[in-house]
C-alpha positions in Angstrom: 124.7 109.5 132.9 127.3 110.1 130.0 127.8 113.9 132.0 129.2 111.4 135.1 130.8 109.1 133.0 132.9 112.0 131.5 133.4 113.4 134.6 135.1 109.5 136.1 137.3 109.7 132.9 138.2 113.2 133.4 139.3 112.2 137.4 141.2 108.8 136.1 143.4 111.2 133.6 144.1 113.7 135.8 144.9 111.6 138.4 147.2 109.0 136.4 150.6 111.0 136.6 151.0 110.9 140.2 149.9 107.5 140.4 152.8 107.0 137.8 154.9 109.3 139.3 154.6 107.0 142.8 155.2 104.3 140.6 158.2 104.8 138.7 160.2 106.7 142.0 158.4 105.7 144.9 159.8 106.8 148.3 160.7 105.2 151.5 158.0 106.5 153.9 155.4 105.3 151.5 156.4 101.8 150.6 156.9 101.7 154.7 153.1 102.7 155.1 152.2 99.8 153.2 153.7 96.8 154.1 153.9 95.6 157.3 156.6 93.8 159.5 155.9 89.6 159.5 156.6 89.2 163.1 155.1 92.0 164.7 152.0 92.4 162.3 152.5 96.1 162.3 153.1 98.5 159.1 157.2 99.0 159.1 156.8 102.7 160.0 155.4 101.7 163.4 157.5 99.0 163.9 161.4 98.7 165.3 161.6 95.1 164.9 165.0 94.0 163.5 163.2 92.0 160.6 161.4 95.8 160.6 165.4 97.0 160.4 166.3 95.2 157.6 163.3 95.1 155.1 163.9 99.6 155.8 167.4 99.0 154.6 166.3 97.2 151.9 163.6 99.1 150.4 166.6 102.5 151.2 168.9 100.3 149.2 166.3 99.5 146.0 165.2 103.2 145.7 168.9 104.4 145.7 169.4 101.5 142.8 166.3 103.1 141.1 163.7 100.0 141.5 160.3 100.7 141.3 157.6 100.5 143.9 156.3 97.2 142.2 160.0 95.6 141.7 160.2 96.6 145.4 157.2 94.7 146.6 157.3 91.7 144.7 161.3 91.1 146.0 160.0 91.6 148.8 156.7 89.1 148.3 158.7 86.7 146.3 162.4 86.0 145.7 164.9 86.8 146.6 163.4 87.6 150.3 160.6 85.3 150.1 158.7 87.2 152.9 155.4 85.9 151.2 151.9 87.8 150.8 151.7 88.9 154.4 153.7 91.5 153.9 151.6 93.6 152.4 149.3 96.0 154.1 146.9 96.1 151.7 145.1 93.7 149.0 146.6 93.4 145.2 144.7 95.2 142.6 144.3 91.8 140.3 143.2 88.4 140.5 140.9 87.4 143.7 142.7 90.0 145.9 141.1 92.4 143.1 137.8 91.4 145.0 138.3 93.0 148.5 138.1 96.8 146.5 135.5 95.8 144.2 132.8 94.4 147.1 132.8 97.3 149.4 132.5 99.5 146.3 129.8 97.8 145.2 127.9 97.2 148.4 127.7 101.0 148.7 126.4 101.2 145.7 123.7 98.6 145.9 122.8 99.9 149.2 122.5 103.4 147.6 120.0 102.1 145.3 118.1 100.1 147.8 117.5 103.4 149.7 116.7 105.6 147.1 114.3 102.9 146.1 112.5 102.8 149.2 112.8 106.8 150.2 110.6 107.0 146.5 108.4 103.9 147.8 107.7 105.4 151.3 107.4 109.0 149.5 104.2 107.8 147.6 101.0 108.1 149.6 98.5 105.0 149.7 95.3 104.5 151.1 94.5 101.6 153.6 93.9 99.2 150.2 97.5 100.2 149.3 96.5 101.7 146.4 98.1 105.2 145.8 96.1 108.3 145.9 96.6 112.2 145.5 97.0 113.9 148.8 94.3 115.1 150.7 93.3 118.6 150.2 94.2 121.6 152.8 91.0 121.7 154.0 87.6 123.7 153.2 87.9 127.1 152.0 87.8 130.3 154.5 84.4 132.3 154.3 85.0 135.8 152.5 85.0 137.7 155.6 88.1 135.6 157.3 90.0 135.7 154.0 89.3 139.9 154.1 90.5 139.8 157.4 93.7 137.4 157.1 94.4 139.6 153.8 94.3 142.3 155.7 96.6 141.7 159.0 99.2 139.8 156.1 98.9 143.6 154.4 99.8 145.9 157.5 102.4 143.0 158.6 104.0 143.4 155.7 104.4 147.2 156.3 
């Protein structure tokens, strides 16, 4: 357990620059693949509206300035364009919105554990009382003359 847990701290560290990196200088095809147009509910890269137009120019005009993808987004949420939250393509990362990435994560999980569970349930065998039992054995052994003969066929098979 500790190996995987070293292993999820490992991935977060590695991974942090370039989430920091997309942070700090974020760039226009990106921000454009995440929020989407309010009157034609698609993400801006898709769409041509002119409300499409001008929220392009305006993220081109913030990165130019040097605004970050946050600042970018919440003038965009908030003031001064007060476009509100259904701009954005995808949920927030805090709060309740923090909730639609933590319940799929976590019904995967708990659905992992719920078939592993019953694969080792199912894998155990029981007789009719439903108490378990060792398996049954192959079956009663060959008379000495068979086994010669099996032995022997294996033998010039394997020659």
């Amino acid at each position: 357990m500790r190996a995987v847990a070293a292993a999820l701290a490992a991935l977060a560290l590695a991974l942090a620059p370039a989430a920091l990196g997309s942070e700090r200088h974020p760039t226009q095809s990106e921000l454009e693949a995440e929020l989407v147009c309010p009157t034609c509910h698609t993400t801006l890269d898709e769409s041509d509206s002119p409300v499409a137009r001008q929220m392009k120019a305006y993220i081109r005009e913030r990165i130019a300035q040097g605004a970050t993808k946050s600042q970018i987004v919440n003038e965009l949420v908030g003031p001064p364009n007060n476009m509100g939250e259904g701009v954005l393509g995808v949920p927030r990362k805090h709060g309740f919105d923090l909730l639609a990435w933590v319940l799929p994560l976590g019904g995967i999980g708990v659905g992992a554990a719920a078939l592993g569970a019953a694969a080792w349930y199912w894998s155990r065998v029981r007789n009719d009382a439903g108490e378990r039992v060792s398996p049954a054995p192959a079956g009663p052994p060959l008379d000495p003359e068979l086994e010669r003969r099996v032995d022997e066929e294996l033998a010039r098979f394997d020659a």
